[in-house]
VOBA-1610 file (N, C-alpha, C; in pm, whole numbers, padded with zeros to 5 digits, always signed):
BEGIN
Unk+01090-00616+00539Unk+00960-00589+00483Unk+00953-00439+00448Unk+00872-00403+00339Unk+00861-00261+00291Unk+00801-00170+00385Unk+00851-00050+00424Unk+00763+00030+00489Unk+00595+00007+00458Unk+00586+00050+00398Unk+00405+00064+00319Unk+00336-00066+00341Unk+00451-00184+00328Unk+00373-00311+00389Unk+00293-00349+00521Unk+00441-00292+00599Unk+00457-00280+00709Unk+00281-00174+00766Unk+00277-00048+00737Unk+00121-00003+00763Unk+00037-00047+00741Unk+00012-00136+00631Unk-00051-00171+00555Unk-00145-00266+00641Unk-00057-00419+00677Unk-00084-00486+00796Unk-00120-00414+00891Unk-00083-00319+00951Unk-00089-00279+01118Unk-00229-00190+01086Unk-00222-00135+00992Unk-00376+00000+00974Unk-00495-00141+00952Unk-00488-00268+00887Unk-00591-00328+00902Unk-00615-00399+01021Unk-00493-00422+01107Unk-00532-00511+01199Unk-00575-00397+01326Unk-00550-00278+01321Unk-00590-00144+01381Unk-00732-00131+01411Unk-00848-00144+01214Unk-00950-00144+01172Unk-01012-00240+01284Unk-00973-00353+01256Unk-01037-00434+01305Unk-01038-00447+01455Unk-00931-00427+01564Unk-00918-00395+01705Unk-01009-00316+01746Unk-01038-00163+01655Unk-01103-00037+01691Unk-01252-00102+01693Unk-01294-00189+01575Unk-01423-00263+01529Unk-01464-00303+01709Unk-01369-00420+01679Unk-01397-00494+01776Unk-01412-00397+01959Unk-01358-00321+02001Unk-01354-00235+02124Unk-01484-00154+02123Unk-01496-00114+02031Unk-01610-00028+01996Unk-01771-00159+02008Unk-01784-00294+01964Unk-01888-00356+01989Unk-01927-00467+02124Unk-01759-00482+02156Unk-01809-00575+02250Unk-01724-00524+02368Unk-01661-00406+02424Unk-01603-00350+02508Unk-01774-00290+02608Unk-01721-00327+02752Unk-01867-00247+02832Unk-01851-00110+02868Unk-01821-00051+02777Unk-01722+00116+02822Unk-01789+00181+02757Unk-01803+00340+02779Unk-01847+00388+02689Unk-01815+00425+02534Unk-01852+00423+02488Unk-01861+00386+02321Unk-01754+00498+02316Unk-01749+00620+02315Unk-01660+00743+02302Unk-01548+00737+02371Unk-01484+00690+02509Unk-01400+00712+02559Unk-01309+00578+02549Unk-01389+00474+02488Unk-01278+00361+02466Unk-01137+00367+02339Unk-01193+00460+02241Unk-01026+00494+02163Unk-01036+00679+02135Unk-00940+00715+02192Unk-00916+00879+02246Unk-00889+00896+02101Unk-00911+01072+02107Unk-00852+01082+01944Unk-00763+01155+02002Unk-00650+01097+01859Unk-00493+01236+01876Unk-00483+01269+01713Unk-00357+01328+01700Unk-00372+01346+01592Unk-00281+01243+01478Unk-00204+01162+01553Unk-00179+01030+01455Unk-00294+00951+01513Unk-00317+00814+01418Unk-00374+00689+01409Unk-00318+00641+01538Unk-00376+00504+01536Unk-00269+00387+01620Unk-00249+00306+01522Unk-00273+00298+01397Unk-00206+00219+01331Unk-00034+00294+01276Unk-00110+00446+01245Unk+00094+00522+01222Unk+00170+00513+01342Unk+00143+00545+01457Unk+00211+00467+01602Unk+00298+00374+01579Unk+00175+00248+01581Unk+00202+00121+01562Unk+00302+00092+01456Unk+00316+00111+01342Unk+00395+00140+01258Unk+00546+00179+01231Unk+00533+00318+01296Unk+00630+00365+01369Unk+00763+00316+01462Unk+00699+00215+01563Unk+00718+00164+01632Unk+00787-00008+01610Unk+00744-00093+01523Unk+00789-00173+01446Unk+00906-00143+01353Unk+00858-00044+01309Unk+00983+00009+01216Unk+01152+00058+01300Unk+01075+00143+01360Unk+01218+00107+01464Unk+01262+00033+01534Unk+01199-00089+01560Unk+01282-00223+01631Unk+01342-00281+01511Unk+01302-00297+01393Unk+01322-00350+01312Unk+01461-00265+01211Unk+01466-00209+01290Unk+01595-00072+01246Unk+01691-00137+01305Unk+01673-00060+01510Unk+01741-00092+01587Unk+01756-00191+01700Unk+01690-00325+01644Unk+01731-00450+01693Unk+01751-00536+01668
//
């Protein structure tokens, strides 16, 4: 699969995780996704891409 595909999927299914944690998580609204300075979808990404390298 193409790199760019590959984000493509993971940054929407990201959208929608963050959606979802943020409305129905009992946590506080701010401390349930930390900020850094990548995404978790470029992570995520990242991370696929190299199994998909080296396995």
């Amino acid at each position: 699969m193409e790199q760019t595909a590959i984000f493509y999927y993971t940054d929407d299914f990201c959208k929608a995780y963050e959606e979802y944690c943020r409305n129905k998580l009992l946590m506080n609204k701010e401390e349930v996704i930390p900020r850094t300075r990548m995404s978790l979808s470029e992570i995520m990404a990242i991370l696929i891409m190299f199994r998909n390298i080296f396995c």
